[in-house]
N, C-alpha and C positions, 0 to 999 in steps of 0.2 A: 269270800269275795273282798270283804275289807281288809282282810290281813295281807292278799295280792296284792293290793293298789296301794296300801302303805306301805310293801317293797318296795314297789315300783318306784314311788313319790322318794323312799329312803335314798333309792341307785339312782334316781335324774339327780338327787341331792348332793349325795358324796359324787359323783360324775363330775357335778358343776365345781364343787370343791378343787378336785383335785387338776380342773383344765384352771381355774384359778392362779391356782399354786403352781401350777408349771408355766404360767405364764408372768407371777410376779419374780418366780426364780431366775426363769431366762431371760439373764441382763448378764454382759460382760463388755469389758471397756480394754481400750488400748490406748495407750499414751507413751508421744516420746518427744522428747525438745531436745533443739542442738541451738546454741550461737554460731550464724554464719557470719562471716567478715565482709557483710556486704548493705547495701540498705533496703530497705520493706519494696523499694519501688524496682530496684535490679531484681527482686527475688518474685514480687508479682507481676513481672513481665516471663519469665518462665513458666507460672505457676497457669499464667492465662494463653499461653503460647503452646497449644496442645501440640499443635505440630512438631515441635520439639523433645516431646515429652521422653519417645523411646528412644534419646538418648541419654535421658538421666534417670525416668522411669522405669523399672522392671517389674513394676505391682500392678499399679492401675491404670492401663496407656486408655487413652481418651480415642474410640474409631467412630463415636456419628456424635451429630450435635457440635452445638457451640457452647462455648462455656461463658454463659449468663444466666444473669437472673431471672428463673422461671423457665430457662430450660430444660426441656429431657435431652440424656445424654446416655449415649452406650459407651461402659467400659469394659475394656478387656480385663481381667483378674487373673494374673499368672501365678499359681501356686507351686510353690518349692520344687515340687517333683515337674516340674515343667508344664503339667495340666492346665488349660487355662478356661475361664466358660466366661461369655457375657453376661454381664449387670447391666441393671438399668439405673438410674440415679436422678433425681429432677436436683437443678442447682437453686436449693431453697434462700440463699443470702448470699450476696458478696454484697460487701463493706470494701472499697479500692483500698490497698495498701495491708488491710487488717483482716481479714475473714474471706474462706472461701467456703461457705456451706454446700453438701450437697446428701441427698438423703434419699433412699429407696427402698424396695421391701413390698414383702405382704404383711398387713396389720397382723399382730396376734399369732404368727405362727416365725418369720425372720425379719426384722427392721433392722436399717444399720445409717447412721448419722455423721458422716466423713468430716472433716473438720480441718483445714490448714489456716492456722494461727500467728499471725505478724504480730510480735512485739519489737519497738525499736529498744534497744539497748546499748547507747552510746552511740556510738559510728558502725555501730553491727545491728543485728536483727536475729530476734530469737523464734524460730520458727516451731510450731509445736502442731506434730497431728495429732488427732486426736476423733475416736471411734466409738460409738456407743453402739452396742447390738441387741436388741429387744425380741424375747420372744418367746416360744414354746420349744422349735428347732434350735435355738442356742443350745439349750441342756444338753444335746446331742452332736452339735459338731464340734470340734475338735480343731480348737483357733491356737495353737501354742506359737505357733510357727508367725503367725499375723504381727505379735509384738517385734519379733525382727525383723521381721519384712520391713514392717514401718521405721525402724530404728536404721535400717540399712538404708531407706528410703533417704530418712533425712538427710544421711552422708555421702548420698551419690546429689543431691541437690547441691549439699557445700561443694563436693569438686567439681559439678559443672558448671556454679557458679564462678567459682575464685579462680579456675582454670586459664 
């Protein structure tokens, strides 16, 4: 009987180990900055102007909600091969001019922390997103495609900005 329940106690042990360790593994990040030729305050009047989005948007177009602080907001997510599914996202920070936080998920199993970043740079503005994704299901999906997505993003911003 004792050497059962010291299995037991052994596999709850390594169990709790290894949901651990899959969940300090599953962490992966996306980042991309561009200088646009324009200033923080033309780029976050697009950035807050959801209604305009699916003209410069093809990633994350904004379909419920307002984009402020503390709210929930459903995005659509269109993925390369055209698939698209609904997000959910609470808008955790805007900073006017400098920061657009917004962040959703289920704890512990997918998190992900969206990021649009206003630095001024002269008479331009360097615009930087930037993604954290936290979780157990990270180790398992398969984001390659996300860094360009995002990388493409910024440069459909620049032309429909300076347009």
């Amino acid at each position: 009987m004792a050497v059962l329940t010291s299995k037991r106690i052994m596999a709850v042990g390594v169990s709790i180990v290894l949901v651990l360790l899959f969940f300090f593994l599953g962490r992966k990040s996306v980042h991309t900055e561009l200088v646009i030729e324009a200033s923080p305050r033309q780029i976050w009047e697009v950035l807050m102007n959801k209604e305009e989005y699916e003209k410069w948007n093809r990633v994350l177009i904004p379909i419920k909600g307002e984009i402020e602080q503390g709210n929930k907001l459903t995005y659509k997510l269109v993925q390369p091969d055209g698939n698209s599914i609904d997000i959910g996202m609470k808008a955790t920070k805007l900073i006017p001019l400098k920061l657009l936080n917004q962040r959703g998920g289920f704890p512990g199993v997918f998190t992900y922390d969206h990021r649009y970043i206003l630095e001024p740079v002269g008479n331009n503005t360097k615009v930087t997103i930037h993604e954290d994704f936290k979780g157990i299901a990270v180790l398992f999906w398969d984001m390659g495609w996300v860094q360009q997505a995002y990388t493409d993003l910024n440069t459909s911003l620049r032309q429909h900005i300076i347009q």
